[in-house]
GULUMMI-559482 format. One line per 4 residues: number of its first residue (from 1); for each residue x, y, z of N, C-alpha, C, O. Coordinates in Angstrom, 3 decimals. Layout:
BEGIN
NUM	X Y Z X Y Z X Y Z X Y Z; ...
This chain:
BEGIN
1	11.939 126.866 54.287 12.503 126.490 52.995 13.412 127.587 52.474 12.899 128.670 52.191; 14.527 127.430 52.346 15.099 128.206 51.170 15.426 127.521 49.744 15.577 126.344 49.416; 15.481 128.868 48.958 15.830 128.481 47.534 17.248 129.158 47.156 17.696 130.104 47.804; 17.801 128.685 46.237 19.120 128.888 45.500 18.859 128.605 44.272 18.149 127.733 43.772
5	19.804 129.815 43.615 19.814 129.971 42.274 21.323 130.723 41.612 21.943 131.781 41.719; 21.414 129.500 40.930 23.352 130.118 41.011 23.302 130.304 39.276 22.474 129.998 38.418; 24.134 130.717 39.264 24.330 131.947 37.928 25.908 132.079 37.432 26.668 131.856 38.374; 26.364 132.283 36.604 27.746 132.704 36.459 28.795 131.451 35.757 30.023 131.490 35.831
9	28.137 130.545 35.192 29.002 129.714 34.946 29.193 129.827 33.511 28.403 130.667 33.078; 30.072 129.221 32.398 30.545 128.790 31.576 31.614 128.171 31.010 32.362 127.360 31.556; 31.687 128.826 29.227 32.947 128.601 28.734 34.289 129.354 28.663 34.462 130.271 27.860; 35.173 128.966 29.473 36.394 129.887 29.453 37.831 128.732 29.160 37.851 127.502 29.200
13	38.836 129.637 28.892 39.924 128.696 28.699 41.260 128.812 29.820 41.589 129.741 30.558; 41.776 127.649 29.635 42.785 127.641 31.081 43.456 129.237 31.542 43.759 130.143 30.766; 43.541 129.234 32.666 43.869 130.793 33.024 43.408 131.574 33.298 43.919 132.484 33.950; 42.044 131.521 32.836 41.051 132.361 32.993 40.121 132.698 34.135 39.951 131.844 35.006
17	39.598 133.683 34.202 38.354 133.587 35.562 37.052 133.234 34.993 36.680 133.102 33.826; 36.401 133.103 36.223 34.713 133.292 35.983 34.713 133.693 37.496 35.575 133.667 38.374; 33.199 134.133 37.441 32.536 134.702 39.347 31.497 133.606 39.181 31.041 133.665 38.039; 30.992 132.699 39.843 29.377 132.265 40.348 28.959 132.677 41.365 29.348 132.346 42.485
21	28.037 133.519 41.075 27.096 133.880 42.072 25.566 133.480 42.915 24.621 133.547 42.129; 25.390 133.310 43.528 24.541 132.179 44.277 23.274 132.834 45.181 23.191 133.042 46.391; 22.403 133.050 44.170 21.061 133.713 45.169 20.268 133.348 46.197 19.655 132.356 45.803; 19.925 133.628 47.374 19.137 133.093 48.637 17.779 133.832 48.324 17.775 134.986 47.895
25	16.279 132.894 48.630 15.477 133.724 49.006 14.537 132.290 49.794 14.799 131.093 49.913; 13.603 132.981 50.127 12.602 132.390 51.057 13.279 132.300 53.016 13.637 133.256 53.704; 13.247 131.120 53.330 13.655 131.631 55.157 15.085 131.788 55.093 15.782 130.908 55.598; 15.656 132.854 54.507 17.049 133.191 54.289 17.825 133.345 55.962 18.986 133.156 56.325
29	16.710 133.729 56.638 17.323 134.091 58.459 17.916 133.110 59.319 18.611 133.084 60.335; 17.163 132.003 58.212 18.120 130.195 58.850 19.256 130.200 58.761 20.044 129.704 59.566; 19.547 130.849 57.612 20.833 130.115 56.847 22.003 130.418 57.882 22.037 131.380 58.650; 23.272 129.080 57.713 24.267 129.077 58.993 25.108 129.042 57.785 24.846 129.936 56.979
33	25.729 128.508 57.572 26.563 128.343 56.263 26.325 128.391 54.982 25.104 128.435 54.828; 26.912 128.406 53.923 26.721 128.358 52.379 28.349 128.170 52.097 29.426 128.459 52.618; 27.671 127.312 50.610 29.039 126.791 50.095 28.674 126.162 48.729 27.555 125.911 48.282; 30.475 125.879 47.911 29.745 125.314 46.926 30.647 124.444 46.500 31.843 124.732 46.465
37	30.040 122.955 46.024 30.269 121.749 45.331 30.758 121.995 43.924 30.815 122.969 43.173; 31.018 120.988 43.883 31.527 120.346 41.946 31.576 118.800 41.986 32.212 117.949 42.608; 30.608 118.828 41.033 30.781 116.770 40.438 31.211 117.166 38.495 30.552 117.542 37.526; 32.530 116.837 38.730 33.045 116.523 37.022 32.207 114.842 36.964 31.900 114.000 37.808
41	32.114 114.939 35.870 31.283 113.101 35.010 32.500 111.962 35.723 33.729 111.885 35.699; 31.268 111.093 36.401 31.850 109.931 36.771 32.753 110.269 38.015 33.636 109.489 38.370; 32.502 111.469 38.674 33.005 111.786 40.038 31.860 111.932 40.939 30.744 112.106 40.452; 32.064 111.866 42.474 31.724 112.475 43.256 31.819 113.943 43.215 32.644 114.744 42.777
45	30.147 114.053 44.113 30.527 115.723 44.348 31.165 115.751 45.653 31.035 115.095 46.687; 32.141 117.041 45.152 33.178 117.021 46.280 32.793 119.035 46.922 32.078 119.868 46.366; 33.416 119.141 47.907 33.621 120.705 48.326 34.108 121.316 47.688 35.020 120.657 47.188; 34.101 122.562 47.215 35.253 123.010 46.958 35.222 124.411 47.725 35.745 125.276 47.022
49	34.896 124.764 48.609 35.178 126.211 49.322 33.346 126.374 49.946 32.383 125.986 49.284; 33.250 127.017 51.308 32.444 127.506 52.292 32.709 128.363 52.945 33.854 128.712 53.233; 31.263 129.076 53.450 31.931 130.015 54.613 30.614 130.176 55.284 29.441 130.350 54.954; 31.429 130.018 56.546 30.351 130.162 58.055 29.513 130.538 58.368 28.948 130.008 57.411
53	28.439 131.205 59.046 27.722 132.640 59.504 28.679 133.569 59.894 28.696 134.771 59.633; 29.788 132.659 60.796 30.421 134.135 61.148 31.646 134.643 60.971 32.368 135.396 61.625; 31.813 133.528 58.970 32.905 134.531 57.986 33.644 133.639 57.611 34.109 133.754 56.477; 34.169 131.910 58.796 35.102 131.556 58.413 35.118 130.841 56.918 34.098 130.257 56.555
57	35.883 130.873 56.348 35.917 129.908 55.331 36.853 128.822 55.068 38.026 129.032 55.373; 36.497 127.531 54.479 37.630 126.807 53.878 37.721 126.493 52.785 36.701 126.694 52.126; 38.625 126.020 52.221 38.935 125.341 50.704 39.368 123.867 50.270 40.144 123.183 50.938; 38.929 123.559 49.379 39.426 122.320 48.810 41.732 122.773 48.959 42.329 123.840 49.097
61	42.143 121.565 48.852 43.313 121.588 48.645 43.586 122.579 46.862 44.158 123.583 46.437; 42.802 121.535 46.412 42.934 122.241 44.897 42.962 122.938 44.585 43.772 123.200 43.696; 42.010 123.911 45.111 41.667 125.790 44.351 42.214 126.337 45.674 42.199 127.494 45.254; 42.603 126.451 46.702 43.436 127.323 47.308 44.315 127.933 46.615 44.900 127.429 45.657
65	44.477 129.043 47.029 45.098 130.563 46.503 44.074 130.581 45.131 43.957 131.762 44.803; 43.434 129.861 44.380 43.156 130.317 43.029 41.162 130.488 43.419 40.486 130.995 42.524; 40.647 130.166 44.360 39.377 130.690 44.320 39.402 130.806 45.645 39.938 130.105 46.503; 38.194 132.619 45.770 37.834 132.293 46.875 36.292 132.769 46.881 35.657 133.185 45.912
69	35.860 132.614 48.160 34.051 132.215 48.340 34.163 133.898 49.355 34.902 134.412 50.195; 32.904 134.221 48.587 32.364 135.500 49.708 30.857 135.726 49.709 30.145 135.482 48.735; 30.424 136.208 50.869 29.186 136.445 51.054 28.805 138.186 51.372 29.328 139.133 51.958; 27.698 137.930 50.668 27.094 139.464 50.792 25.689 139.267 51.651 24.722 138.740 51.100
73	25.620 139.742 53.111 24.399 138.951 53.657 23.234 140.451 53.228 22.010 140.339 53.298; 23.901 141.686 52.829 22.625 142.068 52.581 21.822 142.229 51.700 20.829 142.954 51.771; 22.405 141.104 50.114 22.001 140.946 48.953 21.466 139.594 49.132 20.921 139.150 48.121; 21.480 138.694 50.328 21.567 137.310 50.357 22.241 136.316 49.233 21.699 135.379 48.646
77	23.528 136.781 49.117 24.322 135.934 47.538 25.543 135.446 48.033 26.265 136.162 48.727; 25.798 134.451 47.780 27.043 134.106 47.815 28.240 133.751 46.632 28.263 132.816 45.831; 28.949 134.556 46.781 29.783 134.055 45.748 31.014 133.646 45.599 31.703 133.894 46.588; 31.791 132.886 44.381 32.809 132.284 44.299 33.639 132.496 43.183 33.363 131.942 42.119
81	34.611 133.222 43.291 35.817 134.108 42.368 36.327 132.975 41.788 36.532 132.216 42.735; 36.655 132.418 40.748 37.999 131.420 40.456 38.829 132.167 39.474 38.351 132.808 38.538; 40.244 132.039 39.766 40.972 132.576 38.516 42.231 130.991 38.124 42.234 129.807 38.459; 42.833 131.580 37.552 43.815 130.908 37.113 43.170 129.302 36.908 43.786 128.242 37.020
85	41.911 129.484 36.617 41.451 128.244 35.813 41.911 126.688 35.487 42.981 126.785 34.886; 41.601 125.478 35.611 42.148 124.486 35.187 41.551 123.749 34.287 40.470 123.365 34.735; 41.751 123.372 33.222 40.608 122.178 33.016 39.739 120.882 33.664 38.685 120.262 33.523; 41.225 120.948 34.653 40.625 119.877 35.674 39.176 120.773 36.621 38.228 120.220 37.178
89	39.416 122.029 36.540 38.205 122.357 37.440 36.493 122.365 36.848 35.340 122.658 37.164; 37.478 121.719 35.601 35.895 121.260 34.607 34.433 120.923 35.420 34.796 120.247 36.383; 33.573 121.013 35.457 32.313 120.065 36.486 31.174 120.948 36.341 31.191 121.807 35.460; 29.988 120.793 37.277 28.798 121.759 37.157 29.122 121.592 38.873 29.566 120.749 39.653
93	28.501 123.199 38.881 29.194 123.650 40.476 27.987 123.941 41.027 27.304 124.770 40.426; 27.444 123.330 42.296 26.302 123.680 43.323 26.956 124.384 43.774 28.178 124.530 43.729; 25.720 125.197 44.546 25.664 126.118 45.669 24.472 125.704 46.485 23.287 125.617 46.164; 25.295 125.392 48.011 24.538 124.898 49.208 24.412 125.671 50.289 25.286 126.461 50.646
97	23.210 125.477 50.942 22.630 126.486 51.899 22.548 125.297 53.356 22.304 124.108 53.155; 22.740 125.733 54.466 22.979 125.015 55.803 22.354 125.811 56.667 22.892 126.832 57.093; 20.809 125.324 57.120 20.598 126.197 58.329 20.497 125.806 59.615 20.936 124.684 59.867; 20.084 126.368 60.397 20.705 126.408 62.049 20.200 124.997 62.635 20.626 124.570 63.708
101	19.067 124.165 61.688 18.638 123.278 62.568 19.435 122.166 61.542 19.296 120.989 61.875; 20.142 122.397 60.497 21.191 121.197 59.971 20.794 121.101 58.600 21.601 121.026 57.674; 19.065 121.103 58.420 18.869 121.169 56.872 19.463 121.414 55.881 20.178 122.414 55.953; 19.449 120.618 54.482 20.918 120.942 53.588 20.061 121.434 52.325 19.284 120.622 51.823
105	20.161 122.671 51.809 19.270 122.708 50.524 20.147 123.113 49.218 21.060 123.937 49.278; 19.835 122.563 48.256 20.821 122.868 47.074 20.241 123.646 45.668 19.108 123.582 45.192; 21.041 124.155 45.337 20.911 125.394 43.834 20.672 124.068 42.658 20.638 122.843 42.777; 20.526 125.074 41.423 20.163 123.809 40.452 21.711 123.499 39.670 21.824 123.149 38.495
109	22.389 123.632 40.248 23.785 123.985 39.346 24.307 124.746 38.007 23.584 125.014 37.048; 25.267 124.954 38.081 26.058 125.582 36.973 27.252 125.142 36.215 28.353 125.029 36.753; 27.024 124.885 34.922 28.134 124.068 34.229 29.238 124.989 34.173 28.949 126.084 33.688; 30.572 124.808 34.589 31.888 125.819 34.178 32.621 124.419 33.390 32.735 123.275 33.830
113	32.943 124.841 32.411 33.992 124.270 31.221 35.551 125.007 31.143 35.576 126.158 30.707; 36.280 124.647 31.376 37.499 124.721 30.731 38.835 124.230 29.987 39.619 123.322 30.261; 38.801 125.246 28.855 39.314 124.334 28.133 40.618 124.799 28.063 40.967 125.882 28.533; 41.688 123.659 27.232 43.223 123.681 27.189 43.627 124.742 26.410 44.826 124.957 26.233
């Protein structure tokens, strides 16, 4: 089992940054990937940025160049920079854990707001 616990979200206004940061504990030695979601109201949750075990990462079309995802494996955290803010990037943002045998486990989310 692992657990996640993501942190770092709020209220900011267009332009702006925030960091979410994304804690691992319990069989952390599984973990193959981590990454993290967003469902804005009345959407799907969609991707928005991951990265591998061994570094690669990708991005949504959307937040390319404006967020990126990094991991610290000897804090077990993962985290996700956004700057230049949108309102559209309005939503509550998971953080997902992927380990070696496929299992998918998820954080409790974090609301980020931004406003015009």
């Amino acid at each position: 089992q692992v657990q996640l616990v993501a942190s770092g979200g709020g209220l900011v206004q267009a332009g702006g940054s925030l960091r979410l940061s994304c804690a691992a504990s319990g069989s952390i030695f599984s973990i193959n990937a981590m990454a993290w979601y967003r469902q804005a109201p009345g959407k799907q949750r969609e991707l928005v940025a991951a990265v591998a075990g061994g570094g690669r990462t990708n991005y949504a079309d959307s937040v390319k160049g404006r967020f990126t995802i990094s991991r610290d494996n000897a804090k077990n955290t993962v985290y996700l920079q956004m700057n230049s803010l949108k309102p559209e990037d309005t939503a509550v943002y998971y953080c997902n854990a992927v380990n070696q045998l496929g299992a998918s486990y998820w954080g409790q989310g974090t609301q980020v707001t931004v406003s015009s």
